[in-house]
C-alpha atoms as a printed R data frame, in Angstrom:
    type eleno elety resid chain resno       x      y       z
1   ATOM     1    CA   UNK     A     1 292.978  1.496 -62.967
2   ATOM     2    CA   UNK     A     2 293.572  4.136 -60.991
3   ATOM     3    CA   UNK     A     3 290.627  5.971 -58.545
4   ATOM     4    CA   UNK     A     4 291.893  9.013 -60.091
5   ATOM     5    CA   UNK     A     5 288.616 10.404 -61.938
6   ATOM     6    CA   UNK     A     6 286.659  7.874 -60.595
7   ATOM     7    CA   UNK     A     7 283.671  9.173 -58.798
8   ATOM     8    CA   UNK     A     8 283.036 11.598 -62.531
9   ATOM     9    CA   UNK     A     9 283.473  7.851 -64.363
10  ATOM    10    CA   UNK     A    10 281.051  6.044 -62.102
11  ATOM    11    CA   UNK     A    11 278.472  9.161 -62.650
12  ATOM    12    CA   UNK     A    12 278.977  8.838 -66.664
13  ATOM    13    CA   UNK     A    13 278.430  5.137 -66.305
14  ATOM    14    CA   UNK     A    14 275.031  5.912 -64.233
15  ATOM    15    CA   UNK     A    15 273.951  8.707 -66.530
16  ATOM    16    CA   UNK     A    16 274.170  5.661 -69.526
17  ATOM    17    CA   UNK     A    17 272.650  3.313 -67.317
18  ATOM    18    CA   UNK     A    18 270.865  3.894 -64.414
19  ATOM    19    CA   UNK     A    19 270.075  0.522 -63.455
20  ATOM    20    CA   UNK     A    20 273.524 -0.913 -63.934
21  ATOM    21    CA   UNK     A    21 274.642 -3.632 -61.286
22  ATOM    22    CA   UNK     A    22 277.445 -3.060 -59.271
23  ATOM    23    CA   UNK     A    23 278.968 -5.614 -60.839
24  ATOM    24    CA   UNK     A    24 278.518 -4.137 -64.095
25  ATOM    25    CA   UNK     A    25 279.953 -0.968 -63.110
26  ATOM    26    CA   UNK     A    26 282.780 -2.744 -61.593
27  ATOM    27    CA   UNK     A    27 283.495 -4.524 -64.364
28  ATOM    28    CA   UNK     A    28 282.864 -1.498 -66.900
29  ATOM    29    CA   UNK     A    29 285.740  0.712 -64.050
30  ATOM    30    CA   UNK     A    30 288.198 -1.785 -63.243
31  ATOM    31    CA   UNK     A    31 287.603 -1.358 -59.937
32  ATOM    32    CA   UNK     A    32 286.284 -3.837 -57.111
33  ATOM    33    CA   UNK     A    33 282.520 -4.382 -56.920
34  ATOM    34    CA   UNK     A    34 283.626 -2.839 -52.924
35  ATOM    35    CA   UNK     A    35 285.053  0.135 -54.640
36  ATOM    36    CA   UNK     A    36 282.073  0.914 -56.598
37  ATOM    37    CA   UNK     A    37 279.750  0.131 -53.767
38  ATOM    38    CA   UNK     A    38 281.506  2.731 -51.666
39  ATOM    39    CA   UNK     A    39 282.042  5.475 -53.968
40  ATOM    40    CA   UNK     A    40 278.125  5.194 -54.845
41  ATOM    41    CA   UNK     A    41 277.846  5.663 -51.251
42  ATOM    42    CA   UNK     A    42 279.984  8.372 -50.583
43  ATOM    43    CA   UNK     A    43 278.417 10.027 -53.774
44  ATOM    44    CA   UNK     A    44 274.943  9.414 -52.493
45  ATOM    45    CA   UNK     A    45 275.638 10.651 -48.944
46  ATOM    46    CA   UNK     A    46 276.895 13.660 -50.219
47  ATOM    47    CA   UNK     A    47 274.018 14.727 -52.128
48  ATOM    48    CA   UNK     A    48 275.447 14.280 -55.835
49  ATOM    49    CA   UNK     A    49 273.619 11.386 -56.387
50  ATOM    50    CA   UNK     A    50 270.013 11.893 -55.368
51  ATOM    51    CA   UNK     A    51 268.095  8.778 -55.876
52  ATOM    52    CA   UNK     A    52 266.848  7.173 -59.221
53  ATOM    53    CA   UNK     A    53 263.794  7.580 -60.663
54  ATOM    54    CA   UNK     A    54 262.831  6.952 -64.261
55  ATOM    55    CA   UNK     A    55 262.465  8.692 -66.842
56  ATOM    56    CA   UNK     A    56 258.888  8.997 -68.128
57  ATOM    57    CA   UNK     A    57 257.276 10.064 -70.896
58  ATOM    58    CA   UNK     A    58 254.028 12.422 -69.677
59  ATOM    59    CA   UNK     A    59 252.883 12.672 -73.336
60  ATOM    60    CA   UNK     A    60 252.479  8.564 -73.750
61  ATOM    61    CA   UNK     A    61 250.034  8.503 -70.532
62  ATOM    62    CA   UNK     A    62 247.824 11.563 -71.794
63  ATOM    63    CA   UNK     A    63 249.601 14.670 -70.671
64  ATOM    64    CA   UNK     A    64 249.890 15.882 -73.819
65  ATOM    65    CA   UNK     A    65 250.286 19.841 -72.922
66  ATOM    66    CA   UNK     A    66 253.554 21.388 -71.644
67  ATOM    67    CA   UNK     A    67 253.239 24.738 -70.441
68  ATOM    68    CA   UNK     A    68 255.538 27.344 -69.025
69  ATOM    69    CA   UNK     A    69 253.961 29.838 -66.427
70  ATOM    70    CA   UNK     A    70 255.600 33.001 -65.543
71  ATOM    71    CA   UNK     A    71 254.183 34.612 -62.464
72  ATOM    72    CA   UNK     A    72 255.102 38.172 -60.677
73  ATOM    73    CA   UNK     A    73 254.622 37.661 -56.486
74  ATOM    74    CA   UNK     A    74 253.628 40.234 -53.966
75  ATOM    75    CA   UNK     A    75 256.408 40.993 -51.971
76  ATOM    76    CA   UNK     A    76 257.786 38.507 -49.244
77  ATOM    77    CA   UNK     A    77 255.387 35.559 -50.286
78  ATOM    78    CA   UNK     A    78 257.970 34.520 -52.755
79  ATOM    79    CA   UNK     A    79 258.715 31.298 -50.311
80  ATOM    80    CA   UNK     A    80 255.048 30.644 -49.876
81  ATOM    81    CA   UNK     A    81 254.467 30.816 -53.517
82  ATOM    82    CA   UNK     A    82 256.880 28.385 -55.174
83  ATOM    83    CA   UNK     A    83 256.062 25.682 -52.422
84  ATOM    84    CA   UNK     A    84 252.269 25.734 -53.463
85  ATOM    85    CA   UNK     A    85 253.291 25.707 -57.106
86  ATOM    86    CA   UNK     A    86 255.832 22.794 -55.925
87  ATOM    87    CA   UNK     A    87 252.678 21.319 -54.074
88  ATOM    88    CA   UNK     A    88 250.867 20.920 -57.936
89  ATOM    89    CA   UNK     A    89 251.694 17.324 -58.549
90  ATOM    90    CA   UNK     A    90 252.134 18.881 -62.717
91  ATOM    91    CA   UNK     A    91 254.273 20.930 -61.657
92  ATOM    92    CA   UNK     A    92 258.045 19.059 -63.084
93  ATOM    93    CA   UNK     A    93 259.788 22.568 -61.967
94  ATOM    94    CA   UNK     A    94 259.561 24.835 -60.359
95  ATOM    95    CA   UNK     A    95 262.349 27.965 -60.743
96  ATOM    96    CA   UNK     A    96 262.826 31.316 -58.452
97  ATOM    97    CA   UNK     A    97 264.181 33.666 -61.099
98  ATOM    98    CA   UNK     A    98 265.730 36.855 -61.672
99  ATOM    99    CA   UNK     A    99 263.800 39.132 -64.172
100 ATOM   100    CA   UNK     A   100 260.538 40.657 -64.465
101 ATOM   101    CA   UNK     A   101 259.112 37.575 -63.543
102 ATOM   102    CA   UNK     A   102 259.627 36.202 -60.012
103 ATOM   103    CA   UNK     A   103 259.052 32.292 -60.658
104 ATOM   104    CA   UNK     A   104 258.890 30.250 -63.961
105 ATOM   105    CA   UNK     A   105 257.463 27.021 -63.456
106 ATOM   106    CA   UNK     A   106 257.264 24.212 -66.094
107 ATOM   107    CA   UNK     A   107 254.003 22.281 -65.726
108 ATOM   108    CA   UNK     A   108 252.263 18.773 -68.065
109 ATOM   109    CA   UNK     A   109 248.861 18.219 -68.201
110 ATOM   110    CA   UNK     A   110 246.298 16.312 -69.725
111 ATOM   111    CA   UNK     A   111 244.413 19.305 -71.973
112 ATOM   112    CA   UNK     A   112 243.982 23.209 -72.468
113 ATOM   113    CA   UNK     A   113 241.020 23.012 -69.715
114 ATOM   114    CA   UNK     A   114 243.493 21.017 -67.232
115 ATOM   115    CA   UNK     A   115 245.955 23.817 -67.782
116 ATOM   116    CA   UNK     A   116 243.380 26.290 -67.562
117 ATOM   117    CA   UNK     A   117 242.229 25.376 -63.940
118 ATOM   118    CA   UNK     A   118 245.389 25.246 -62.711
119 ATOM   119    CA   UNK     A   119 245.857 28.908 -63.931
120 ATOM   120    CA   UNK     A   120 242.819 30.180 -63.025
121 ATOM   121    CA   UNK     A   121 243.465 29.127 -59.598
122 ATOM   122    CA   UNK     A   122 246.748 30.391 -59.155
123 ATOM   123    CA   UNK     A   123 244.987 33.818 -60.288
124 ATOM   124    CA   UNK     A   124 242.476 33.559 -57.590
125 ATOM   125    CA   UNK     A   125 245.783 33.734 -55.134
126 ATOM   126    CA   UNK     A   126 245.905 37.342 -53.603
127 ATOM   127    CA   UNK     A   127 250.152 36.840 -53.717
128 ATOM   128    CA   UNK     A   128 250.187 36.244 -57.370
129 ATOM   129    CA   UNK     A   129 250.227 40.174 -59.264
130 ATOM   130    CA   UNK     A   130 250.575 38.926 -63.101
131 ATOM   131    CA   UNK     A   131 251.381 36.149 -64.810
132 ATOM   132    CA   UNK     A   132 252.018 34.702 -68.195
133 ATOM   133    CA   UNK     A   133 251.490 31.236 -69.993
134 ATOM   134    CA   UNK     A   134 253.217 29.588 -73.011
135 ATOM   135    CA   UNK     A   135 252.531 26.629 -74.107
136 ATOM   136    CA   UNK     A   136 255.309 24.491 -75.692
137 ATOM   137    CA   UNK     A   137 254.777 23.563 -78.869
138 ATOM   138    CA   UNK     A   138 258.021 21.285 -79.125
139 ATOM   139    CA   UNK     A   139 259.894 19.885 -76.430
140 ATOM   140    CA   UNK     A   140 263.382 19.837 -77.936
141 ATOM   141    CA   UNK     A   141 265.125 18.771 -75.024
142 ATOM   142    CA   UNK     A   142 263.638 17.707 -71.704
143 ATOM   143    CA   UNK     A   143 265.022 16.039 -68.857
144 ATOM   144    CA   UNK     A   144 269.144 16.089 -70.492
145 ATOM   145    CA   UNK     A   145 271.749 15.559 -68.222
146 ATOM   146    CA   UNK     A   146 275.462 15.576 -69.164
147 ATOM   147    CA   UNK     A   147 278.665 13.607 -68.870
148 ATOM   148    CA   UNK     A   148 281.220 15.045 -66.348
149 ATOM   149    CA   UNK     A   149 284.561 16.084 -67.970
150 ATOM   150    CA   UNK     A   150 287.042 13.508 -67.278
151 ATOM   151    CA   UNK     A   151 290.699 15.215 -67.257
152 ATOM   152    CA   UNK     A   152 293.022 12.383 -68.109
């Protein structure tokens, strides 16, 4: 095989297994276990592959409510804001966005009144103007990724 394509083959193979060996990927490449090793490297050092973590299923342990909050911030506390919404361990995202709304974050948690305390302290913050809460009701998609395009 050629290393043509190869660090967008290597990601694939992670994205259908993250805990594949080396070996495995070698083997599943046609490339060296030392090639694989140092193109994980090189991937990981650059910042495309940033650790791996699994993937886990919030509703199974009790977090049964998704909910997406919208919130309008007072003027330069934009910063300040989304790293005390990142600072809510239910917080799984947290987005600055272009809009009417300044941040959409996507947060899991146990029940209504969980959600609601979260909310009602974010409204007690003198940088938050508005904000706006949907629950999700279906969670079509969470946590996709996607192959790379491999041009042969």
């Amino acid at each position: 095989m050629t290393y043509e394509n190869l660090d967008a083959k290597l990601i694939n193979a992670l994205l259908g297994d993250g805990r594949a060996s080396l070996r495995s990927l070698a083997d599943d490449l046609d490339v060296s276990v030392t090639t694989v090793s140092n193109h994980l490297k090189d991937l990981e050092d650059a910042g495309v592959i940033d650790g791996y973590t699994p993937i886990v299923d919030y509703d199974e342990l009790g977090y049964d409510v998704t909910a997406v909050l919208q919130l309008k911030v007072e003027g330069n506390s934009l910063p300040d804001i989304t790293d005390r919404m990142r600072a809510h361990k239910q917080m799984v995202s947290v987005y600055e966005v272009t809009g009417d709304y300044d941040i959409f974050a996507v947060g899991k948690f146990r029940d209504t009144d969980d959600m609601n305390d979260l909310i009602k302290t974010l409204l007690g913050d003198a940088d938050i103007k508005e904000s706006s809460t949907s629950v999700v009701l279906n969670a079509a998609a969470e946590h996709e990724q996607f192959e790379l395009d491999i041009q042969e």
